[in-house]
VOGU-3710 file (C-alpha; in Angstrom, 3 decimals, decimal comma):
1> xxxxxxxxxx> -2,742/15,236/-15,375  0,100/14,142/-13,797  1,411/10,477/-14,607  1,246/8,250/-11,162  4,692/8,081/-9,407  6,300/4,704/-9,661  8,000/3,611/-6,398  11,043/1,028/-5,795  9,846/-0,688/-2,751  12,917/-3,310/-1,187
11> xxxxxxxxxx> 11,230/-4,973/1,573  12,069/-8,906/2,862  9,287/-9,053/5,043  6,554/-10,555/3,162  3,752/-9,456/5,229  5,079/-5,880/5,673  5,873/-5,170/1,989  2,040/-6,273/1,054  0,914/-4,045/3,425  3,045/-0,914/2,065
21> xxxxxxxxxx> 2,659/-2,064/-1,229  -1,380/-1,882/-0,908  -1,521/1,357/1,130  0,927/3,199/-1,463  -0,662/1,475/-4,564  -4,578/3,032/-2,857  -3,225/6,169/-3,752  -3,287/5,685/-7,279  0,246/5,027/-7,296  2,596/2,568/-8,696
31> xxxxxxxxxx> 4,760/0,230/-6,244  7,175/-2,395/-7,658  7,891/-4,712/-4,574  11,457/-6,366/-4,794  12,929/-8,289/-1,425  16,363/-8,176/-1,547  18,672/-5,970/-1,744  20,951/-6,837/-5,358  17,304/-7,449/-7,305  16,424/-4,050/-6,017
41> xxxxxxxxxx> 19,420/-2,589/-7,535  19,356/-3,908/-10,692  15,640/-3,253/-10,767  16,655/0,335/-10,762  18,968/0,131/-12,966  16,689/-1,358/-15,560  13,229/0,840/-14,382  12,398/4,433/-14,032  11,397/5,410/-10,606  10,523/8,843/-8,840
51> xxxxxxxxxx> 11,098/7,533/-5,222  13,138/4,441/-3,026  12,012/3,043/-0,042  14,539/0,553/1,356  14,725/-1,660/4,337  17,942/-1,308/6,003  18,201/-4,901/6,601  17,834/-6,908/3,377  19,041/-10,586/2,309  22,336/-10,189/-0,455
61> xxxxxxxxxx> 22,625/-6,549/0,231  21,364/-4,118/2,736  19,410/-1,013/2,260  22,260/1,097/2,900  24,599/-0,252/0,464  21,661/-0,143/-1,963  21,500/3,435/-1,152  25,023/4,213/-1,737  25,018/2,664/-5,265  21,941/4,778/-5,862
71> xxxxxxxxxx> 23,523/7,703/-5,141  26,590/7,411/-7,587  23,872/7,452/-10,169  21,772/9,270/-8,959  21,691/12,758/-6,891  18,120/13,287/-6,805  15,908/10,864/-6,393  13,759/10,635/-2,885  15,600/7,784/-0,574  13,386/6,230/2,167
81> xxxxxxxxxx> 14,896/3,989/5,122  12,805/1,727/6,826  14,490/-0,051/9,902  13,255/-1,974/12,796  16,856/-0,880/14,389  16,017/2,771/16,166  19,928/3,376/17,173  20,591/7,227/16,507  24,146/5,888/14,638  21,697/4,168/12,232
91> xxxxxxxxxx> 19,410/7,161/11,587  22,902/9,589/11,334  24,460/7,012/8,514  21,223/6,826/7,005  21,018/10,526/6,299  24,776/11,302/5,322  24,151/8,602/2,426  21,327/10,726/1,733  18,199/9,653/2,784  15,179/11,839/2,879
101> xxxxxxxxxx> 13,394/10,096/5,545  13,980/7,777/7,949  11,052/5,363/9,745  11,655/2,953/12,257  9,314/0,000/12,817  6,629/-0,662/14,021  5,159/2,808/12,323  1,490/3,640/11,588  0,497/2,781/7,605  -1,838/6,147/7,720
111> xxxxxxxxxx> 1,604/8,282/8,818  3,469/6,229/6,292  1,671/7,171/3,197  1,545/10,895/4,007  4,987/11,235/4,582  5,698/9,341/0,919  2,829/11,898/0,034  4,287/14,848/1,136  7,714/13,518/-0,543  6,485/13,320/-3,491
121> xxxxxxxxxx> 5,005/16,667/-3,597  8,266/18,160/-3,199  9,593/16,894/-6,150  9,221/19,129/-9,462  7,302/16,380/-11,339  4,127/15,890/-8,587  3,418/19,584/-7,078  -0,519/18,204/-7,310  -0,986/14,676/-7,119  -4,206/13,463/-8,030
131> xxxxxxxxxx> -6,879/11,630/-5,778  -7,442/7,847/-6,553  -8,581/6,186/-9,211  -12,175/4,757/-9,289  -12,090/0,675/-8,742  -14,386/-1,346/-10,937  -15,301/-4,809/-10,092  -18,233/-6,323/-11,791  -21,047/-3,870/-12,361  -19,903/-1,725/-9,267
141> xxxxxxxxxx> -17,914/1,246/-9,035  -15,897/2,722/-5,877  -14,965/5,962/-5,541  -11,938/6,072/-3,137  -11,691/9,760/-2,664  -15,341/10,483/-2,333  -15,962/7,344/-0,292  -18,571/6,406/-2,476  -19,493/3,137/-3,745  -22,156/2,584/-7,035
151> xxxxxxxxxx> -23,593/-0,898/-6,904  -25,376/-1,438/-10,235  -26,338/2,200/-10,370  -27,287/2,458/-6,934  -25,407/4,423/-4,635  -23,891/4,407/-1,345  -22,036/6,740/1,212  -19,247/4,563/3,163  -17,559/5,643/6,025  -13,782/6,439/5,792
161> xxxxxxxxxx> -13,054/2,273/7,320  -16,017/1,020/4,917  -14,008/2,308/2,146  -10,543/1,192/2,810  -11,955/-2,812/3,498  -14,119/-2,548/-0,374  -11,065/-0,757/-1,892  -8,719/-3,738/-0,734  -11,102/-6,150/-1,512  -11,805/-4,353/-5,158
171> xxxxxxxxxx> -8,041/-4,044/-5,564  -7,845/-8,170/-5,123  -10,586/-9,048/-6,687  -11,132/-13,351/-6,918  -7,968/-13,414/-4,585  -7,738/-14,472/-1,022  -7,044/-11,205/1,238  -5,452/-12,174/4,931  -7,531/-10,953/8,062  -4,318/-9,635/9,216
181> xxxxxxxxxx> -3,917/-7,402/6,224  -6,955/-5,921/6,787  -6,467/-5,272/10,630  -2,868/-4,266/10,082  -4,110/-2,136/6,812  -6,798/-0,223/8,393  -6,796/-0,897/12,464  -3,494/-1,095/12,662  -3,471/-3,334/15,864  -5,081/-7,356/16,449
191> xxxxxxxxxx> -7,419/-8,504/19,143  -10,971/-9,869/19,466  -13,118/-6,736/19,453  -11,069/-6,033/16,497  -11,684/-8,302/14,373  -15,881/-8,690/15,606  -15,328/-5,588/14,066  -14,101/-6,678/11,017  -17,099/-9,026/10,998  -19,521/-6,417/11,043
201> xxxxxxxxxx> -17,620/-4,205/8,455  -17,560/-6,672/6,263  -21,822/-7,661/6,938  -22,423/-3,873/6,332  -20,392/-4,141/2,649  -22,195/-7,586/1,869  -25,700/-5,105/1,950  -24,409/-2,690/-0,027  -23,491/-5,294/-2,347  -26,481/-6,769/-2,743
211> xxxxxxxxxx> -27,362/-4,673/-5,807  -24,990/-6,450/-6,979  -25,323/-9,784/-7,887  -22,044/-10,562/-9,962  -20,540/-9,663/-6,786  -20,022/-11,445/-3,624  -18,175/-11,621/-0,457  -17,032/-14,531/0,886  -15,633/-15,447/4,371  -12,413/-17,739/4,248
221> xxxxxxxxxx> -12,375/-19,485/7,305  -9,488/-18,613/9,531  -7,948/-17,017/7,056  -9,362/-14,289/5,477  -11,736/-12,998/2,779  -12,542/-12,787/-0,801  -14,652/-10,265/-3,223  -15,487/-12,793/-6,074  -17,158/-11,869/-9,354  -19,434/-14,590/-10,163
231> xxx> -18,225/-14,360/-13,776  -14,988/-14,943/-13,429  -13,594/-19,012/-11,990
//
């Protein structure tokens, strides 16, 4: 089996970089968030990584001139831009430094991760990746790839939204997950319906749960929500 590919994310923007950060790290994959843009150089200076994703603007040093150091060392290794600047000089400079893909902001998190996906799968070392891990939190087990969740041996089919909310919650387990991240995360937009939505999502996960006890959801008000294990303080 492959090892998981570790990724050099240099993002400023708190919000964004947790939401990349989460998608990328769903995959079974290992993202090292940095925000700005000397720390992310001499983070890969001092790391191994298989892949770069860079903001293009970044405090101390932008992604470009990140890039450009990167390159002296190294010929090879996958460069991603990320830019809220969609100026076709941008995108042109961006690719004669050597970039392998270029995304302008806003961009859909689905699209995101397949494109890193498909990257990766171009390199020698990943031809295959492998599917996600299983999550464990208390005496349940998810099942990303098969969308399937055990509960103290009981199982449950989830639908392909009913996954990604447990599998954020699982990942951040006992900590405080942001509404936003979730409607960012999975329906990529804000608004009332959306987040009744969320509501219900989250009622349907609180049943399947139940088997559960060491497990439970709670609802942070105006804020967010949190998957605590009743063991753990």
């Amino acid at each position: 089996m492959n090892e998981s590919p570790q990724i050099m994310l240099v993002e400023d923007d708190e919000s964004l970089g947790f939401l990349i950060k989460d998608s990328l790290d769903a995959c079974g994959w290992k993202v090292h968030l940095i925000k700005d843009g000397e720390k992310g150089l001499t983070a890969f200076h001092q790391g191994t990584f298989d892949l770069c994703i860079l903001d293009v603007m970044l405090p101390e040093k932008d992604g470009f001139a990140v890039a450009r150091e990167i390159r002296k060392y190294d010929q090879q290794i996958p460069i991603v831009f990320l830019t809220a600047r969609n100026q076709t000089d941008d995108r042109i400079r961006g690719f004669q430094i050597g970039a392998d893909d270029y995304v302008s902001k806003p961009f859909s998190i689905e699209e995101f991760k397949y494109r890193i996906e498909a990257i990766l799968k171009r390199c020698a070392k990943f031809p295959g990746l492998s599917g996600p891990p299983l999550l464990q939190a208390g005496n349940s087990t998810l099942d990303v790839h098969n969308m399937v969740l055990t509960a103290n041996g009981i199982v449950e089919r989830l639908t392909h939204k009913e996954c990604k909310v447990l599998s954020i919650l699982f990942r951040h387990l006992n900590k405080v997950v942001e509404r936003e991240v979730f409607l960012k995360t999975i329906w990529e937009e804000e608004g009332f319906f959306v987040a009744r939505s969320m509501d219900v999502f989250v009622s349907r996960l609180r049943k399947y749960l139940r088997h559960d006890t060491s497990l439970r959801i709670e609802n942070i008000r105006a804020v967010g929500y949190i998957l605590k294990n009743n063991g753990v303080s």
